[in-house]
C-alpha positions in Angstrom: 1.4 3.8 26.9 3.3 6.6 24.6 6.1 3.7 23.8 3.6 1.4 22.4 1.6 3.7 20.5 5.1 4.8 19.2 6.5 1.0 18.3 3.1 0.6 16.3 3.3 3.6 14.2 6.7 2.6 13.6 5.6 -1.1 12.7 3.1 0.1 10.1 5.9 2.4 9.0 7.9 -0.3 7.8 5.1 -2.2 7.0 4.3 0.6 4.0 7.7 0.6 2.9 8.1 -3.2 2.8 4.9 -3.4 0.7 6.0 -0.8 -1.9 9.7 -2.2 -1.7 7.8 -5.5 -2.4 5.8 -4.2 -5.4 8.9 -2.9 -7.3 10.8 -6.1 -7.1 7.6 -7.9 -8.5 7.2 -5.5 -11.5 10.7 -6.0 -11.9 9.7 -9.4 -13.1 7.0 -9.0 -15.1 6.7 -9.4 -19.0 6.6 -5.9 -21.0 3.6 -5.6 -22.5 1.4 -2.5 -23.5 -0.7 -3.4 -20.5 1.7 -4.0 -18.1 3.8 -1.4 -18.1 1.3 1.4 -18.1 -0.2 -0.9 -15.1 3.4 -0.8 -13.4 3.9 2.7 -13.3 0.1 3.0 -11.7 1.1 0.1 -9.0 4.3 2.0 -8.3 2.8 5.5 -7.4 -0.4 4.2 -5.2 1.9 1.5 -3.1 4.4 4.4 -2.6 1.7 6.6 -1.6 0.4 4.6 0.9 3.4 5.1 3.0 4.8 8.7 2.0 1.1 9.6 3.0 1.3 7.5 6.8 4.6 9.5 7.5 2.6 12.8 6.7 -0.3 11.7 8.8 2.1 10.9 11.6 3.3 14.7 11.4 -0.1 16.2 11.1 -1.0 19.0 12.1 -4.0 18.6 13.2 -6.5 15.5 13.7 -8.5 16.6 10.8 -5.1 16.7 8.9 -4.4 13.1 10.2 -7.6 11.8 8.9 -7.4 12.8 6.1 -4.0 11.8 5.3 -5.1 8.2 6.8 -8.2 8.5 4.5 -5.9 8.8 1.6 -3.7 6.0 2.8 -6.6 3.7 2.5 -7.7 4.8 -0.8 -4.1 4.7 -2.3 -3.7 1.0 -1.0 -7.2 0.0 -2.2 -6.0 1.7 -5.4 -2.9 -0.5 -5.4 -4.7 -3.8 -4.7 -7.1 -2.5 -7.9 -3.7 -2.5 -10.0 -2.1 -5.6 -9.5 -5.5 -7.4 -10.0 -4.5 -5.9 -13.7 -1.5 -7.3 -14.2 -1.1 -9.8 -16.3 1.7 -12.5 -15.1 1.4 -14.4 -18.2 0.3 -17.7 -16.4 3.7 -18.1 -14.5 2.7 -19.8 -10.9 5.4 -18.7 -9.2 4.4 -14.8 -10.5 0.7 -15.4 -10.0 1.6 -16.6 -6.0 3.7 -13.4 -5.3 0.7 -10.9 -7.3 -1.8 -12.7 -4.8 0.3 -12.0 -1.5 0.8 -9.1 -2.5 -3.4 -8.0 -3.2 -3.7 -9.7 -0.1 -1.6 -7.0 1.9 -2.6 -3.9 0.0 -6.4 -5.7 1.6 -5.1 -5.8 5.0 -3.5 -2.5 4.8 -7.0 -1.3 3.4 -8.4 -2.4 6.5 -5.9 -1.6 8.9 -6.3 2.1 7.8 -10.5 1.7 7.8 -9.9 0.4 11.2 -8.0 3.9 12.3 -10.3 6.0 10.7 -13.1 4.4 12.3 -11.6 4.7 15.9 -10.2 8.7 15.0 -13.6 9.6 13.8 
């Protein structure tokens, strides 16, 4: 039982890192315009929350301390899915398809963390 709580926390682990590793190469791409690069730096902090704030909730100290920490891990990745809706990809398709999987995760990841909450509480 232990192992596969253990392999999960370690998926969703990953999971966080991948989607903020994800988010940096897409900014990477992006035009530089006012907009966009004041969006950027916003996208970059919340998706690199989401994750530095999951390893601190699976060191809490307490369960009160975990939910918190997961409460903030939802908030940071409905924060991020709130910033790349912003960004402007200046009609390219290929950019537009990547923005989109990308507010698709940040939505799962919302819900994933709602989900914990909900069973913690």
């Amino acid at each position: 039982m232990t192992e596969i709580k253990n392999s999960k926390q370690y998926n969703l682990e990953e999971r966080t890192f991948e989607f903020a590793k994800k988010v940096r190469i897409f900014v990477k791409k992006l035009t530089k315009t006012v907009a966009n690069i004041e969006d950027k730096k916003q996208v970059i902090r919340s998706s690199g929350s989401v994750g530095a704030n999951y390893i601190e909730a699976n060191e809490a100290l307490s369960k009160k301390d975990f939910l918190m920490r997961i409460k903030i891990c939802r908030k940071e990745s409905k924060e991020s899915k709130y910033w790349l809706k912003l960004i402007d990809t200046n009609d390219n398709l290929e950019l537009e398809k990547e923005k989109e999987k990308l507010i698709k995760e940040a939505g799962e990841l919302m819900n994933i963390f709602g989900s914990i909450i909900r069973k913690s509480g």
